[in-house]
N, C-alpha and C positions, 0 to 999 in steps of 0.2 A: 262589564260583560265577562272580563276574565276571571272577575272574584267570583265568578258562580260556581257553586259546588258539584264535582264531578257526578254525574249518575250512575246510582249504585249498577255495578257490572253487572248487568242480569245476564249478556254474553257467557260468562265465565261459569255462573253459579248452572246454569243450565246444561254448560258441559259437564261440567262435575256430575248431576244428576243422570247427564246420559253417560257418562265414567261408570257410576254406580250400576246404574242397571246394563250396561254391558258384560261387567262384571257376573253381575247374577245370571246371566244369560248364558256364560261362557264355563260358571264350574255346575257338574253333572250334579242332580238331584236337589240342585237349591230347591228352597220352600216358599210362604207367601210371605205377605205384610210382615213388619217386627215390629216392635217398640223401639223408642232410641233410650242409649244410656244413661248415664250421670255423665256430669261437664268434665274435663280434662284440665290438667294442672294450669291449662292457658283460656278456661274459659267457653271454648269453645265443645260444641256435640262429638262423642268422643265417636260418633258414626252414624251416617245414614239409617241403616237397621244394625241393631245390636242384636235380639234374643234368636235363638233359634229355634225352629216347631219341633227339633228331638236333640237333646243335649246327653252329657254323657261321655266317654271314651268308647265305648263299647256298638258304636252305631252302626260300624261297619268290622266284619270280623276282623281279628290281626292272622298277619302274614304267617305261615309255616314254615319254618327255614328247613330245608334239606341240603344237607352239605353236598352238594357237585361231584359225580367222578371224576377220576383225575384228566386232564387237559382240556375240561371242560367247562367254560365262567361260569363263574353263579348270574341268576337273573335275576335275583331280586333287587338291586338301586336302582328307583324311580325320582328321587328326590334332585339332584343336580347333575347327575351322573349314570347310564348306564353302561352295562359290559361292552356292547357294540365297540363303545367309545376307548376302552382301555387300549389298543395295538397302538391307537393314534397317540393317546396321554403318552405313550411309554416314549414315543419316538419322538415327544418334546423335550429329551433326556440328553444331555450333551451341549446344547446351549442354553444361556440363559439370558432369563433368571430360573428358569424351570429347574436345571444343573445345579443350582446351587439348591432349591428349595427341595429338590427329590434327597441330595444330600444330608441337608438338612432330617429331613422327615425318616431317612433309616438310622439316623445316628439317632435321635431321639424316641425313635419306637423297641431301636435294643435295649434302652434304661428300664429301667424298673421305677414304677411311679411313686415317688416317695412325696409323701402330701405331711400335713401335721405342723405345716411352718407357724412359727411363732405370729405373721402379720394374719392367722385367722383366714377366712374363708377368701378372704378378697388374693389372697397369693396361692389358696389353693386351687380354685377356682382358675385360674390360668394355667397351673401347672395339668391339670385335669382336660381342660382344653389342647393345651399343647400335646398331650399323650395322645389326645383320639384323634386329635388333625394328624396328627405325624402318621398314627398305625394306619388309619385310614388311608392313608394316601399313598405310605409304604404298601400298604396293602395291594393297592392298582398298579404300582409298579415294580414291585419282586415276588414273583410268583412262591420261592421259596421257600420266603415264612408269614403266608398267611394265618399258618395256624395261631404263633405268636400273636400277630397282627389284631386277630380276633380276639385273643383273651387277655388283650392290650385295653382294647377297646371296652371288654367288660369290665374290667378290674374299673377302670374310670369312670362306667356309668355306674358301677356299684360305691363306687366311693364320693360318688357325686349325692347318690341318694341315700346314703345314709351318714353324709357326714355334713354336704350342703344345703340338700335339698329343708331339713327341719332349722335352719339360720332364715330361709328365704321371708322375705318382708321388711317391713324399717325403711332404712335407705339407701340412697341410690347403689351403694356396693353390694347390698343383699337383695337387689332386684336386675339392675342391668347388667352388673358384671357376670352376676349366673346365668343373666337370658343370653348373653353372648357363649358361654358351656355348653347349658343344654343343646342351644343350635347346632354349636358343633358336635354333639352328644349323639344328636338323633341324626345327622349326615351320618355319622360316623355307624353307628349301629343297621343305617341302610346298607350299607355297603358292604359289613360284612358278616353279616349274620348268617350267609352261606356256609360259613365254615364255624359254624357252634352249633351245638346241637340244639332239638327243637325246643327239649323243654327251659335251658336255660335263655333261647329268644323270649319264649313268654314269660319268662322271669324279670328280663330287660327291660323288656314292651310294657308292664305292668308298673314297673318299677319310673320308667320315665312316663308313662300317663299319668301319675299322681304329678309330677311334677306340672305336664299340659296342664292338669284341671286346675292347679295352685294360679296356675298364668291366667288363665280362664276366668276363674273364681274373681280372680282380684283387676278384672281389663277392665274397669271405671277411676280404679285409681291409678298416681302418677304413675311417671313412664311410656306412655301407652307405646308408643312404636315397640321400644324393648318385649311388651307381654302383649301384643299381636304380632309379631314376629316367632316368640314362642309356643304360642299355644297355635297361631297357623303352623310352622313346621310339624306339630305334632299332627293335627288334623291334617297337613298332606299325606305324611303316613299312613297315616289310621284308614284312608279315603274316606274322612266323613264328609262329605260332601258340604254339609250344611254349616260346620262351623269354618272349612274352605272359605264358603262362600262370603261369607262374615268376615273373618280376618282378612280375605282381596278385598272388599270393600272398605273396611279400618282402615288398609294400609296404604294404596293409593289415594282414598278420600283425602286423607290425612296430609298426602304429598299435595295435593292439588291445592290444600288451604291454606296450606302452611309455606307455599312457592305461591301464592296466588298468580304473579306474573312473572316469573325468574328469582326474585329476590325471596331470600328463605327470612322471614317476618323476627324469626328469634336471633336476626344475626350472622355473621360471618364465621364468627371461631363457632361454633356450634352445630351451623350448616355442616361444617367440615367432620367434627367429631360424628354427627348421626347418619351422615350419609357417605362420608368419607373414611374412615376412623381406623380403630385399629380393634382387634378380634371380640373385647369386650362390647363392642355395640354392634357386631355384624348381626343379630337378627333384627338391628333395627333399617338396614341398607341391604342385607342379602334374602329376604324374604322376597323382593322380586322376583328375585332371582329361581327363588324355589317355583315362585306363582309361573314364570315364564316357560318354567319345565316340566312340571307337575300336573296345570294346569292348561286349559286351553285360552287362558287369555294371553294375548301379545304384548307383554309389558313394552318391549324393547322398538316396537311398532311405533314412528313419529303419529302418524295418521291417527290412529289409535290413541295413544297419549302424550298429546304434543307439549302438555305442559310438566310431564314428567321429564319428560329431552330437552325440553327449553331450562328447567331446571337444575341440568343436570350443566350445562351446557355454562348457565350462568355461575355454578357453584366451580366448577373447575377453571374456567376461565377469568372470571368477574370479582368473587371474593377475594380473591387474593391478590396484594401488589405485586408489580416488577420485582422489588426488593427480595433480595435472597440472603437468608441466613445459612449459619453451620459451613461459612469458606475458611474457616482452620483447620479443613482436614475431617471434621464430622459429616456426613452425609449431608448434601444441603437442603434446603425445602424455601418457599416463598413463605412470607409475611401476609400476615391478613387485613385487611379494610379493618381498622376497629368501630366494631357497628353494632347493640346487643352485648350481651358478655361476652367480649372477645378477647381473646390477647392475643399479642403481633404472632408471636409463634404457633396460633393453632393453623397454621396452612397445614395441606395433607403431608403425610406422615412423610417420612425417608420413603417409606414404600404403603402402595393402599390398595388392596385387592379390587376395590369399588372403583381406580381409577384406572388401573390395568385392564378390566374388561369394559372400557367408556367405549370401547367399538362398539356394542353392541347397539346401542342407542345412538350409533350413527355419526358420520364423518365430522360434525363440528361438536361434539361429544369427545369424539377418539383426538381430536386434534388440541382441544383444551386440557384434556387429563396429559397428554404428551406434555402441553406447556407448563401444566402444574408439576408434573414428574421432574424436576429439574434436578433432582440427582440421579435419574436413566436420562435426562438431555442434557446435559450441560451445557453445549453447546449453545442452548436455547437462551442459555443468562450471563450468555461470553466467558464462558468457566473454561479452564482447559480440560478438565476429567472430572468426572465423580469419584466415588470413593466405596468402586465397587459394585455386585450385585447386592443389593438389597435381602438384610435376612429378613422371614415373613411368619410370624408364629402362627397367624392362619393361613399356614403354607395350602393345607389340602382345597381352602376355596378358593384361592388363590392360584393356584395351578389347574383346577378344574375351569375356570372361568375365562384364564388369560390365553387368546389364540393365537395375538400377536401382538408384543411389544411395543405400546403407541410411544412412535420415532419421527424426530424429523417433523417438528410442528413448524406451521407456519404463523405468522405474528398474529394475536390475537386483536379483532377492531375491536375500534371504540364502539359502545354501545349504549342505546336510548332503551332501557325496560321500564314497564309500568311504573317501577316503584324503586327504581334507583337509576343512577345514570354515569357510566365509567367512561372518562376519556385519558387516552395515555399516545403520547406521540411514536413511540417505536417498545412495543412490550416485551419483544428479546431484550431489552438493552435494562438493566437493572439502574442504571441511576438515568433513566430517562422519567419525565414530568408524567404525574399518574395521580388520579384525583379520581374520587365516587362522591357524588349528590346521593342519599337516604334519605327515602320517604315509602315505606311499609305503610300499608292500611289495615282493615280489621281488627280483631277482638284478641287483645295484646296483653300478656301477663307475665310473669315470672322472668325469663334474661331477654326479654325485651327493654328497650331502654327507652326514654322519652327524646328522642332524634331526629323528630319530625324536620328536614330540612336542613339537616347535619353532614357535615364536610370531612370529608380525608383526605390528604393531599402529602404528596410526596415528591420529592426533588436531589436528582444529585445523587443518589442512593440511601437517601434519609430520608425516617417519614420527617416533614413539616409541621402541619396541622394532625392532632388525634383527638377522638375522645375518649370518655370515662374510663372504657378497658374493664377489664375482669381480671379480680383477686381469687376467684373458686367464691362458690355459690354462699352467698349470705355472709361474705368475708369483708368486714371494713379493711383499707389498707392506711400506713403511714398516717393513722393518727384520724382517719375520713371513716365516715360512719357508710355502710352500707344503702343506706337510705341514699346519701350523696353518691356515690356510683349506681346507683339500680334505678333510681326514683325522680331526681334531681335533675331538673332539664338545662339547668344552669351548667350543669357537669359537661353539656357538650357544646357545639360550634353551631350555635342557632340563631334564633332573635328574637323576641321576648317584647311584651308589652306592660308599661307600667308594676315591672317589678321591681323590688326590693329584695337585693341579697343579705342583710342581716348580716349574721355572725359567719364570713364566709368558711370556717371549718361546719359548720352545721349551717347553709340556709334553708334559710324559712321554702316552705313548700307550695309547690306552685309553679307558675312557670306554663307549665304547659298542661293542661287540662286531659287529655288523654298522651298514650306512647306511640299512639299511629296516627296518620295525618291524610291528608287526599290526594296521594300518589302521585305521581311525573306528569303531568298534564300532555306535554311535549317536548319534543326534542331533536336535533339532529348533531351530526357528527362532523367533523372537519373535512367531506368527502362529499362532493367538489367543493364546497366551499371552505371557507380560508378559518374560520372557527366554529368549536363544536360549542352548542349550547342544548341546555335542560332548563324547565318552568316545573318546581316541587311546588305543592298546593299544599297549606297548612292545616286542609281541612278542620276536623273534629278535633286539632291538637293545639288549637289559640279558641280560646271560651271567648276572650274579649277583643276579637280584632281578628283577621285574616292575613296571611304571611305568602308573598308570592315570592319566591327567590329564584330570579333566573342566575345558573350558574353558566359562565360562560369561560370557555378551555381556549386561550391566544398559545398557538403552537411558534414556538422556535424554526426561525428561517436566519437565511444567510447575512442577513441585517440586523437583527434582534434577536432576544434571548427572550422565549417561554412563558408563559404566566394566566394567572384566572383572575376574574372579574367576577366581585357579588355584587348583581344588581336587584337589590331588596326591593320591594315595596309594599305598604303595610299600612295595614287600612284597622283604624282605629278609632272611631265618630269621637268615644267622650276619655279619650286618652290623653293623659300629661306627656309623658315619655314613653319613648321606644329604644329597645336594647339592641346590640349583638353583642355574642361574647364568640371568640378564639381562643383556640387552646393550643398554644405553640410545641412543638417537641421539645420543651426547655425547662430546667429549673434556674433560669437568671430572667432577669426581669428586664422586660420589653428596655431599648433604650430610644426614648426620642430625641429623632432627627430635629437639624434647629430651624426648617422651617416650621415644628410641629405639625405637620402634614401627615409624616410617617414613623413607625416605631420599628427599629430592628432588632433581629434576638438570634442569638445563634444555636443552631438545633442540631439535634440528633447526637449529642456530646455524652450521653448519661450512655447508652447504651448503642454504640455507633454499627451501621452497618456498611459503613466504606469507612476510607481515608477522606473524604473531602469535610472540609470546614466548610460546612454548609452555614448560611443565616436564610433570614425571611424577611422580610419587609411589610409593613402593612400599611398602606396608606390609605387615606381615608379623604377621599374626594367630597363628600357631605361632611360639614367642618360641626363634628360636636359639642357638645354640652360640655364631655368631661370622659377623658379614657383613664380608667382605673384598672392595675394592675392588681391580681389577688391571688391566692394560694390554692391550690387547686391538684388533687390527686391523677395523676397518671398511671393507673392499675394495670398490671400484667407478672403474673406469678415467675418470682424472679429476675423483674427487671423494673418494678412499681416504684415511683418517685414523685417528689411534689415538685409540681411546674405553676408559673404562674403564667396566668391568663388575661388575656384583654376582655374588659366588663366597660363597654361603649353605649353614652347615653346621647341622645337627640332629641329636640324638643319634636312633641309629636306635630303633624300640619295641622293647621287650624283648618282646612276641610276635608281632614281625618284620612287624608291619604298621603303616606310620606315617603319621597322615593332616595334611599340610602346606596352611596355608589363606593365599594372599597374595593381595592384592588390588591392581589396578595400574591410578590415577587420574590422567586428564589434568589440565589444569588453566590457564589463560591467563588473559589481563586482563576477558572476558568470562564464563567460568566457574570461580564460586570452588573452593577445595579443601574437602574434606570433611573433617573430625576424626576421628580414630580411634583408639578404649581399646580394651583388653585387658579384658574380665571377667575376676574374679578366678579362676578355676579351670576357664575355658573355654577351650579350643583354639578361637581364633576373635579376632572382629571387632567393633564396632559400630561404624556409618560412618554419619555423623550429618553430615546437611544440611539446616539450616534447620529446619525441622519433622518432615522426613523420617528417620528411624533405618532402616538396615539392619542386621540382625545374623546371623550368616553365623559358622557353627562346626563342626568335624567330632565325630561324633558316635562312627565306629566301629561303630554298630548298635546300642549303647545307648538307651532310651530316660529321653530327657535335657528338658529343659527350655530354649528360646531365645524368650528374649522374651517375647511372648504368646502363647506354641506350645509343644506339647511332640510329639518328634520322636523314633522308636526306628529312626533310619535309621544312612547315612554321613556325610552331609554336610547340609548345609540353609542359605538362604537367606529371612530374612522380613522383608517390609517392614512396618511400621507406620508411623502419622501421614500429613500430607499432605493435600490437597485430592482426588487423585485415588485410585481402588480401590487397596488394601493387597492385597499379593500372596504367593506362597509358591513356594519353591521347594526339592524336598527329593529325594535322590538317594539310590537302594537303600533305599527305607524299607519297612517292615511296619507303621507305628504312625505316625498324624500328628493332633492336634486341635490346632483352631484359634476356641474360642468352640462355636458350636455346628456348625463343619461338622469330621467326620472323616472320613478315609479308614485303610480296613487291610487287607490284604494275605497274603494266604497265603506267597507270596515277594516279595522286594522288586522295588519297582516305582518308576521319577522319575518325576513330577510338578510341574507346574509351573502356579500357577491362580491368575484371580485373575476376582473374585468367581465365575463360574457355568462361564467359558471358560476351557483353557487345554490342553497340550498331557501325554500318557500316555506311556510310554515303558517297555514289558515285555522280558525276556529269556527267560523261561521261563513257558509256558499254569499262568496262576494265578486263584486266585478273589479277586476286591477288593469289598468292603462301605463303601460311602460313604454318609454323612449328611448332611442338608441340610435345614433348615424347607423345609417343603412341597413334596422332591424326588415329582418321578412316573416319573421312568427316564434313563437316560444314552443320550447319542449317543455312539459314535466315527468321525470322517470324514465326519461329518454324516446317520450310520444309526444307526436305534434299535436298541439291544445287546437279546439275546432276555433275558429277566431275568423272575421272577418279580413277580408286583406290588408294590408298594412297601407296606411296613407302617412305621407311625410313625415317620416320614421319613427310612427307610432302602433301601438297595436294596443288591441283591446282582446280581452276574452274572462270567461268566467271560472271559477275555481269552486271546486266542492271543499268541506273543511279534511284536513288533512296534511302532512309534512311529504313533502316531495323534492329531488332533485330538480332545478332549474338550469336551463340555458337559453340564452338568446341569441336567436339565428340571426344571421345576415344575408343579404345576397349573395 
């Protein structure tokens, strides 16, 4: 029942369509029907409707600049910014980061723009940007020398088109980093074209439409966010309404597909770069922003688009670990999930205009870009100070957009999204336990990786487990072919049927049949109950078999120390073997333990992010075939190294369902390791700390006996001993006693409880019978379930499918 294939989200795709057509509803003169594009660098429709019924620059006249008498604002900024707004902009002046970035922006609008650097357009291009953010924004706030300000601003679009704009095309430096220019090119030229006279505006205006059309011209090929980012900012200009309308639908479409459910499909470090980033990709992140002001749609609106705030919400909060880099004194930032082409350091920047205004998009928005902001909170990663306000070279969107300094976050929960799953015990606390389950679905290309069911985890203030990471695009690292980082499903923390790694510098290819898989089936979080768990579905990314991995998060209490549990199970009718491979944070090689039970390796030594001599432990409760250690790249620009990894073989079951139980334990000079046997005849565990015993065994759906329990489920989890509540956790079960409390199940149902609270977890509307001294009825979600009365301390009632909080009442 569980291997059945998720149905396709028709939910989801139907909002997207009513995204789309609210869009067309919302900018003035859209047109009818269009055609759609050509496919995008990842495959996918590069939009809803692409053509428009009148194309052109010229659709709507351009503006006439009249320069202002004096004490009088100009009116013409519509674009992110109008005059209304400047008395207030100016009185953000004296603290910061505003203070420092108005600073900034007049020391840089007095220079004189000197371009012609030897690194070519990709350093002028910045320096070009930087002059018209600075004049620009100087602009709104010293009335003085606007006039300067102005012919700051021209000199930079002039130099943009005739020295950039004939480079543009090729690659990614001659497309995204000028779409981040122009953006600021054409803010800048809104704002202050009051003060030039009229015929040099249409000079400007002319001069940067060629550039729109070049955007326009070429929105089929790669980049697309970058070239509807630019060719929208010109069409909000321009008011053409209809290519408005087209670039709002490009560009939220494009959010909705590419977030399908929180998780951004290409990745972690990426997420961050295109929607977090630094000035070079703001028309790929701040064209909302234009869309929010310019036009009448409500980007910033939950209701409206709940999946652009949930996205927003997952990317500030979710990609990025606890783990904080740059504490020698460089500004610091968090480490990212390596997931996709990632490297640990793409977390947002020292500073990210995209995260300063995360209020917009709402209180758990504002409060995760605060916890990313970890050099403006320090506080938040137990730092004693930053190191500083933050300089910002897209000061001018940066200070138009930020109202108020997201401060003072509170700890980020753990959370269950469609297509990934983050559990972390305390997320201020940088060396607190912090793990992500990956599993992306859809139509997956380019720095997508094949991760279907891929692990991150982290300990101590070290990652533990990573995978393949990113060298920069199409870049083999240390000696590993590109193919093996981008393509190579071997390269990451999965499980694998009846493969053969060959020559492991080059394996053989395979592995995983597609890069996306059948998303998070379910999950809940360690709230009330005692551990958080996730079920990744290997959908369409195992050709020859089905891969269910329940990842399960055991949280540190005052008896025990921390740790996760992969409870695989892997369905494979005419298979020989079945794999996992781990990818330890290590280049020393696994050492085992002498019961051979478990291998330990010590991590995070290549590239440390605390002081703790962290190791890892992997023990392996299902006794294999053969644990092979093998050579294996850990990519990350500037910190890339070869580790070696566990390559764990198992004979596969002979009726094609095989349930794999490993468990994978931090461990450092302040927390000891735990011990770990094998029962004799149990597929499983007992993980004994101190007083505390966990025993932890797949079951199959047999009813079986574990510990002081007996269990007719898949998998099962039970603590005994300890000072604190003994807990249970038991996954597809129909049969569970525990002393005198039972639960049973018409179909199976997890569970996870410990004494009276804990967390339910259905797939299919079933009836469940639980027992309990002196039960009077259940809540779920904190409603009482409609249930017949309770007879001799039993109750009965029915459940719709679904994950819900549980408690059972008493008299």
């Amino acid at each position: 029942m569980w291997f059945a294939m998720a149905e396709i989200d028709t939910g989801r795709r139907k909002y997207i369509q009513a995204a789309a057509a609210a869009i067309a509803a919302s900018i003035a003169g859209c047109g009818g029907d269009d055609d759609a594009s050509t496919a995008t660098e990842d495959g996918s429709p590069s939009s809803p409707t692409d053509t428009p019924t009148a194309v052109g620059n010229g659709s709507s006249p351009s503006r006439t600049a009249t320069p202002p008498a004096d004490g009088i604002e100009p009116h013409e900024a519509s674009l992110l910014v109008s005059p209304e707004m400047y008395p207030e902009l100016r009185d953000r002046q004296g603290e910061d980061p505003w203070d420092t970035w108005a600073q900034q922006a007049r020391t840089v609008a007095g220079q004189e723009l000197s371009t012609g650097s030897a690194d070519g357009i990709q350093e002028d291009a910045k320096l070009v940007h930087n002059h018209a953010s600075a004049a620009a924004l100087s602009y709104i706030l010293d009335t003085e020398h606007r006039d300067r300000d102005a012919t700051t601003v021209k000199e930079a679009i002039e130099y943009y088109h005739d020295s950039i704009y004939p480079e543009l095309g090729g690659g990614w430096n001659f497309v995204v980093r000028p779409a981040g220019t122009y953006f600021t090119a054409v803010l800048a030229l809104d704002i202050v074209q009051a003060h030039l006279d009229g015929d040099v505006v249409a000079d400007l205006e002319s001069k940067l439409g060629d550039v729109g059309d070049w955007y326009w011209e070429s929105r089929g090929e790669s980049w697309n966010e970058a070239r509807i980012g630019a060719y929208g900012i010109w069409a909000a200009y321009e008011n053409d309404a209809e290519r408005l309308r087209i670039a709002g639908e490009r560009a939220l479409w494009r959010m909705h597909m590419h977030f399908r459910s929180g998780s951004y499909i290409f990745g972690t470090g990426y997420a961050n770069g295109r929607f977090a980033g630094r000035w070079r990709r703001n028309s790929k992140f701040h064209f909302m922003d234009v869309l929010e002001y310019a036009s009448d749609i409500d980007v910033y609106d939950v209701a409206t688009n709940g999946n652009v705030n949930e996205a927003l919400e997952w990317l500030f909060g979710y990609s990025m670990t606890p783990i904080v880099n740059g504490k020698d004194g460089s500004r610091p930032q968090r480490d990212v999930y390596a997931f996709g082409d990632s490297v640990l350091r793409d977390g947002l920047s020292s500073w990210s205009s995209a995260a300063y205004r995360g209020g917009k998009f709402g209180d758990a928005v504002e409060n995760n870009a605060a916890w990313a902001l970890v050099g403006e909170n320090p506080e938040a990663a137990g730092l004693d100070s930053g190191s500083g306000p933050p300089g910002a070279v897209d000061r001018l969107i940066a200070y138009l957009l930020t109202e108020s300094v997201p401060s003072d976050p509170d700890p980020i929960p753990s959370r269950v999204f469609e297509e990934s799953a983050t559990f972390h015990a305390d997320s201020q606390d940088p060396e607190t336990l912090a793990a992500t389950l990956w599993n992306v679905r859809g139509i997956a290309r380019s720095h997508t990786h094949p991760e279907t069911n891929a692990i991150h985890c982290c300990a101590y203030g070290e990652h533990v487990l990573r995978n393949a990471g990113y060298n920069q695009w199409q870049q083999g690292a240390s000696g590993f072919s590109w193919e093996y980082i981008n393509e190579r499903a071997v390269a990451n923390n999965v499980a694998l049927v009846d493969y053969e790694i060959g020559d492991p510098q080059d394996p053989n290819p395979g592995g995983h049949a597609r890069k996306t898989g059948g998303g998070v089936l379910q999950g809940f979080i360690d709230d009330p109950g005692p551990v958080a768990w996730a079920a990744g579905h290997s959908g369409p990314a195992l050709s020859d078999g089905t891969h269910l991995r329940n990842f399960v998060f055991v949280p540190g209490t005052d008896d025990a120390n921390g740790y996760w549990l992969l409870l695989d199970a892997i369905k494979a009718l005419d298979a020989d073997t079945v794999h996992t491979v781990l990818h330890p944070n290590s280049a020393e090689e696994p050492t085992a333990d002498g019961d051979g039970i478990g291998y330990t390796v010590p991590v995070g030594r290549q590239n440390p992010r605390s002081e703790n001599d962290v190791d890892l432990t992997v023990a392996y409760g299902t006794e294999p075939d053969a644990v092979d250690t093998h050579n294996g790249v850990l990519a990350a620009t500037g910190e890339t190294f070869v580790g070696q990894y566990l390559y764990t073989t198992y004979p596969a079951s002979a009726d094609g369902l095989t349930g794999v139980v490993t468990a994978l334990f931090p461990h450092d000079g302040a927390h000891e390791k735990a011990e770990f046997t094998r029962t004799e005849g149990t597929n499983g565990l007992e993980i004994a700390q101190g007083s505390v015993t966990d025993h932890v065994a797949y079951h199959g759906g047999e009813f079986e006996t574990i510990g002081p329990a007996s269990v007719a489920g898949e998998f099962a989890l039970i603590r005994e001993g300890g000072t604190g509540p003994e807990f249970e956790y038991v996954r597809n079960a129909t049969r569970y006693r525990r002393g005198d409390r039972t639960i049973s199940a018409d179909d199976p149902v997890t569970i996870t409880i410990q004494g009276k609270r804990g967390n339910l977890a259905v797939s299919t509307e079933t009836s469940i019978n639980v027992g309990y001294p002196g039960i009077d009825h259940v809540r779920l979600d904190g409603q009482v379930v409609s249930m017949a009365p309770a007879r001799n301390d039993f109750v009965d009632f029915t459940v719709t499918p679904g994950v819900y909080e549980l408690e059972l009442v008493t008299a």
